[in-house]
N, C-alpha and C positions, 0 to 999 in steps of 0.2 A: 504494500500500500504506500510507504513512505518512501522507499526507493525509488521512486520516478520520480524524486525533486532534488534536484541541484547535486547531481554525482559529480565529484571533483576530481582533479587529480590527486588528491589525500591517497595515500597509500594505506591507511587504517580503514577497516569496513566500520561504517557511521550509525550504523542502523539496530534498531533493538532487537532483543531476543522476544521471539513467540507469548513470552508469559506477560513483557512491559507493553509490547504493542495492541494486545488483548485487552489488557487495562486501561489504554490508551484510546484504543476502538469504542470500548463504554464510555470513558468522560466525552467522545464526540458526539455519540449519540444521545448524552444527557441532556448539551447543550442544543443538538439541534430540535430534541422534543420542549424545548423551553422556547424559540424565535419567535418574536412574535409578528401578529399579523399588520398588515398595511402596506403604504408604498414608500413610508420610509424606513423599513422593514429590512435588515439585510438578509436576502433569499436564501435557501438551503446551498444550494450552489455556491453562493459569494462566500458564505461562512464554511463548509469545505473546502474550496480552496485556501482558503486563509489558514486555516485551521492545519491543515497538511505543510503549507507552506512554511507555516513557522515552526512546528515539530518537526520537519524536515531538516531544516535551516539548525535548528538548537541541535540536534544529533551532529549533522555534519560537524557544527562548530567544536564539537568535542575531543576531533580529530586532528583539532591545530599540533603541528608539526614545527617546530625552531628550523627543521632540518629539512633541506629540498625533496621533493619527493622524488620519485623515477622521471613522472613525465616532465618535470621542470628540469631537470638535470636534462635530457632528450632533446629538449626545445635545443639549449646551447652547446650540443653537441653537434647535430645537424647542421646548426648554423655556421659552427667553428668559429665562435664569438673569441675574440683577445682575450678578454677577461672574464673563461666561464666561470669560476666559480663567485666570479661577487655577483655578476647576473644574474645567478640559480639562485642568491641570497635575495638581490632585491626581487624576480618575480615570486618567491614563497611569501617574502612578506607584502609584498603587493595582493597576492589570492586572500592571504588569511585576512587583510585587512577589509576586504570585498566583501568578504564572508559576513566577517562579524558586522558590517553595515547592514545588508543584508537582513542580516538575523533580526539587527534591531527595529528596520522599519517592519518588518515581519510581527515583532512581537507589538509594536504600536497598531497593527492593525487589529492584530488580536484584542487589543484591549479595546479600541475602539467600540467592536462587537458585545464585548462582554461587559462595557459600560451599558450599553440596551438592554442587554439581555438584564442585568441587574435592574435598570430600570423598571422593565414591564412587567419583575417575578414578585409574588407577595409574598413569597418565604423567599430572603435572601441569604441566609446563611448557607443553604446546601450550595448555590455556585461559588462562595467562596471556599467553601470546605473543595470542591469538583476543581477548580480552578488552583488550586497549593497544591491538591494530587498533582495532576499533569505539572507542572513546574516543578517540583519534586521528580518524574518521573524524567524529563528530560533536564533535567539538573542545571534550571534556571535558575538564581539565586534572585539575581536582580529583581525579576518578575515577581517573585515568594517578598521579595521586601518591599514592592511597590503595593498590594496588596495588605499586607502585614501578614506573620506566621500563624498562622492558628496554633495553640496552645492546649496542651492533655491537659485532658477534664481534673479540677482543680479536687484537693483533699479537701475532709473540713476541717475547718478552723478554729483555731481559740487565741482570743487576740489579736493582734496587730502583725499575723504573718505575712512574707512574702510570696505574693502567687506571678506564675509567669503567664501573664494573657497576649491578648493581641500588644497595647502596647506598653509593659512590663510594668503596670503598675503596683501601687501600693493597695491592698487591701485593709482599709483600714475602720473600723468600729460596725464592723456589718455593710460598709458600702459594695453596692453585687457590682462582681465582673462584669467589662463591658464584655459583648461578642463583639463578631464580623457584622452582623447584623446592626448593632447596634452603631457603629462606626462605619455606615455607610455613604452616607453624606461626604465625610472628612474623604474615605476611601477614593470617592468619583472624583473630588476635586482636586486629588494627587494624579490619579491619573488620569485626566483631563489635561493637562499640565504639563505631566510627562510627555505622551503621547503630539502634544502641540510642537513641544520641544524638539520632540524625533522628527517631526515632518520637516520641521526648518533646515534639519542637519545636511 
């Protein structure tokens, strides 16, 4: 499924094993049963692509190499470039550099989407819970902290203990944790922001 976007010269294979892709196939179909309706609506179609493109893109980017791979070293052999080897330097760091842009208008699109989708859902917690999976699974960090991390269900307490939530605060005289849910506002307008950010770049 995710093999058909953006095979590089990387000499590492990018792509997940059977059981992550599996898992990965449910949060798509989580979100596409969630789209909602209208014309300014993003269609199942524009949201799979998106959605492939930038799990695509996150996997490949995994693959970054310091070290020129076969086909860049090939390039400047063929050529019989003067100076192949700082060549095969700058075209690696040129690809990887491609890449990672790439990835990132990729994942502003993503967010785009899933600023809607959050939009139009009246439980919002399970897409940010669905949404830390996948970013987790394709080992985004950035994205898991643009979001914030969702946080294991807290012990009970006595006192003025430390709990880890979304964002690390203090628990203090019976004040309740916030959720995802409940920091949904702050959440859009991080990445609203972000996402604006990325388009400029």
């Amino acid at each position: 499924m995710f093999t058909k976007f953006y095979k590089t010269g990387f000499d590492k294979s990018a792509f997940p094993d059977s059981k992550i892709e599996t898992e990965i196939e449910k949060i798509k179909r989580f979100f596409e049963n969630l789209l909602p309706a209208g014309r300014s609506a993003p269609s199942i179609f524009d949201f799979r692509e998106t959605f492939e493109r930038y799990v695509g893109l996150s996997f490949e980017i995994q693959t970054e190499n310091p070290e020129p791979s076969t086909s860049e070293q090939e390039f400047y052999r063929i050529t019989n470039h003067q100076q192949k080897e700082l060549g095969e330097i700058c075209l690696n760091r040129r690809n990887r550099n491609r890449l990672a842009f790439h990835q990132k208008l990729a994942r502003g699109d993503f967010f785009l989407i899933f600023e809607k989708l959050v939009a139009a859902a009246p439980d919002k917690q399970p897409l940010f819970e669905q949404a830390a999976e996948l970013f987790r699974l394709v080992d985004d960090n950035e994205a898991l902290d643009r979001i914030g991390r969702p946080a294991p269900a807290p012990a009970q307490t006595t006192g003025n203990e430390t709990v880890n939530d979304l964002g690390k605060e203090k628990w203090k005289n019976g004040k309740p944790q916030l959720t995802a849910a409940n920091r949904i506002s702050t959440n859009l307008r991080i990445i609203s922001a972000t996402t604006s950010s990325s388009a400029k770049d």
